[in-house]
C-alpha positions as CSV (number, residue, x, y, z in Angstrom):
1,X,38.5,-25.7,9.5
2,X,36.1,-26.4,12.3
3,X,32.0,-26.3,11.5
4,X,32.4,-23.0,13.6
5,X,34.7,-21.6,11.1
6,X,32.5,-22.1,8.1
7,X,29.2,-20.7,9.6
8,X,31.4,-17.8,9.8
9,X,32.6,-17.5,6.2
10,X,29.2,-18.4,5.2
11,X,27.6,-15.6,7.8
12,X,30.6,-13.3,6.3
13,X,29.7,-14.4,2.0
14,X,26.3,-13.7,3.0
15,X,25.9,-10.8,5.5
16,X,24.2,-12.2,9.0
17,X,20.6,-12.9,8.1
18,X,18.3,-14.1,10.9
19,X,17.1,-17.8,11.0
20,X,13.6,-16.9,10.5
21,X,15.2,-14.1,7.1
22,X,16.8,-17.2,5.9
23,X,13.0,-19.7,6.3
24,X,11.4,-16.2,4.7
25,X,13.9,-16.4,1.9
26,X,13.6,-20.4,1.3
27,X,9.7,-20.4,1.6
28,X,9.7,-17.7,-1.1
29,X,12.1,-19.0,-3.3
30,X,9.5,-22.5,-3.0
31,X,6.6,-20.7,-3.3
32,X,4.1,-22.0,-6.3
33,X,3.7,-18.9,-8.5
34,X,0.1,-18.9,-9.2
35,X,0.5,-18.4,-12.6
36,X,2.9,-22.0,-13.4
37,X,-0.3,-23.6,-11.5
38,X,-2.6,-21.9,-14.4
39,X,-0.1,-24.0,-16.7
40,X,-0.7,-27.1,-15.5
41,X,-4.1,-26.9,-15.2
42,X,-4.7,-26.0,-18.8
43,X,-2.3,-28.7,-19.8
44,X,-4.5,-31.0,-17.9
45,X,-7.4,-29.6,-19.2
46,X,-5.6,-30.1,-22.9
47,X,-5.2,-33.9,-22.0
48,X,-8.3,-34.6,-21.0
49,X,-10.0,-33.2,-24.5
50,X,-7.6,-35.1,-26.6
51,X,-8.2,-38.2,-24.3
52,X,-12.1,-37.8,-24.8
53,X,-11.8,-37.3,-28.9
54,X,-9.8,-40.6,-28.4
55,X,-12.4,-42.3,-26.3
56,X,-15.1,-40.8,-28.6
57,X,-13.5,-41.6,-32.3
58,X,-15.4,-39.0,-33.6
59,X,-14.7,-35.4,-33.6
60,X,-18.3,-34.2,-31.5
61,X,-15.9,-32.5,-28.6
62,X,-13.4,-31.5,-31.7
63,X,-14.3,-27.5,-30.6
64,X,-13.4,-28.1,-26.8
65,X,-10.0,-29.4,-28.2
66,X,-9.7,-26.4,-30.0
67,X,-10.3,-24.0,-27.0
68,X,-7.9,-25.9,-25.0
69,X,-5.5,-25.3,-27.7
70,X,-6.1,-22.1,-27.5
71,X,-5.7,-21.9,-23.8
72,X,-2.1,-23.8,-23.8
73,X,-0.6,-21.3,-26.5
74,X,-1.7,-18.3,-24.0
75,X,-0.1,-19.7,-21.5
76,X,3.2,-20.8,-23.7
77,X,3.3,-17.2,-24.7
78,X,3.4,-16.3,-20.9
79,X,6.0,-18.8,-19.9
80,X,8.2,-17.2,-22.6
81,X,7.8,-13.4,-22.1
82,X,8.1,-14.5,-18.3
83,X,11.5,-16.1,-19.1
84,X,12.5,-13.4,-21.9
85,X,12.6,-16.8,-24.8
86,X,12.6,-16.0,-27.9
87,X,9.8,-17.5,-30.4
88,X,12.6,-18.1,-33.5
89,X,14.9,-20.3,-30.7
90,X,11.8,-22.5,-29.9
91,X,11.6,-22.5,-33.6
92,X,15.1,-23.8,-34.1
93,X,14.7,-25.9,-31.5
94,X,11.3,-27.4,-33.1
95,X,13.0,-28.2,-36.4
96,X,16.3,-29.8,-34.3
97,X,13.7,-32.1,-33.1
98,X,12.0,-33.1,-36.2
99,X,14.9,-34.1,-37.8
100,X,16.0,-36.1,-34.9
101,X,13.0,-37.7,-35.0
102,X,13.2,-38.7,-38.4
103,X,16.7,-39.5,-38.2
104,X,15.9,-41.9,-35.1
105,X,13.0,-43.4,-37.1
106,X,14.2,-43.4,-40.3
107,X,10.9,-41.7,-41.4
């Protein structure tokens, strides 16, 4: 089959989309939702708290960890309804990796 051949089947699969359609498509399908950056900049924002009640060793910034807490569960609740995950599989999945754990470390 020549490289002719198979753009063809491909065009054919597909339906003929325009080179600039198909950039459209690929930028879109790349696109950051703004919503996964809000995830990572809580989860940076969690970091950074725990990091300072580890630089502190004393729990003054103890209610900043909380609300960062706080934050990260919001957005773990979005990430699941956004992907339709149910809480009792995360909590299967929790308790797999407990006992791994322990197995692992012989805790």
């Amino acid at each position: 089959m020549t490289p002719e051949n198979v753009n063809a089947v491909i065009d054919t699969v597909k339906g003929t989309i325009l080179v600039e359609e198909r950039i459209a498509m690929f930028n879109k399908a790349c696109a950051i939702d703004p919503h996964d950056t809000v995830v990572i900049e809580e989860l940076s924002e969690l970091i950074k708290a725990v990091s300072k009640i580890n630089r502190c060793h004393n729990n003054e910034h103890l209610k900043s960890l909380m609300e960062e807490i706080a934050d990260v569960r919001i957005v773990i609740e979005r990430i699941m309804r956004k992907y339709n995950i149910k809480e009792d599989d995360i909590d299967k999945l929790v308790v797999f990796k407990i006992n791994r754990f322990i197995d692992r470390y012989g805790i």
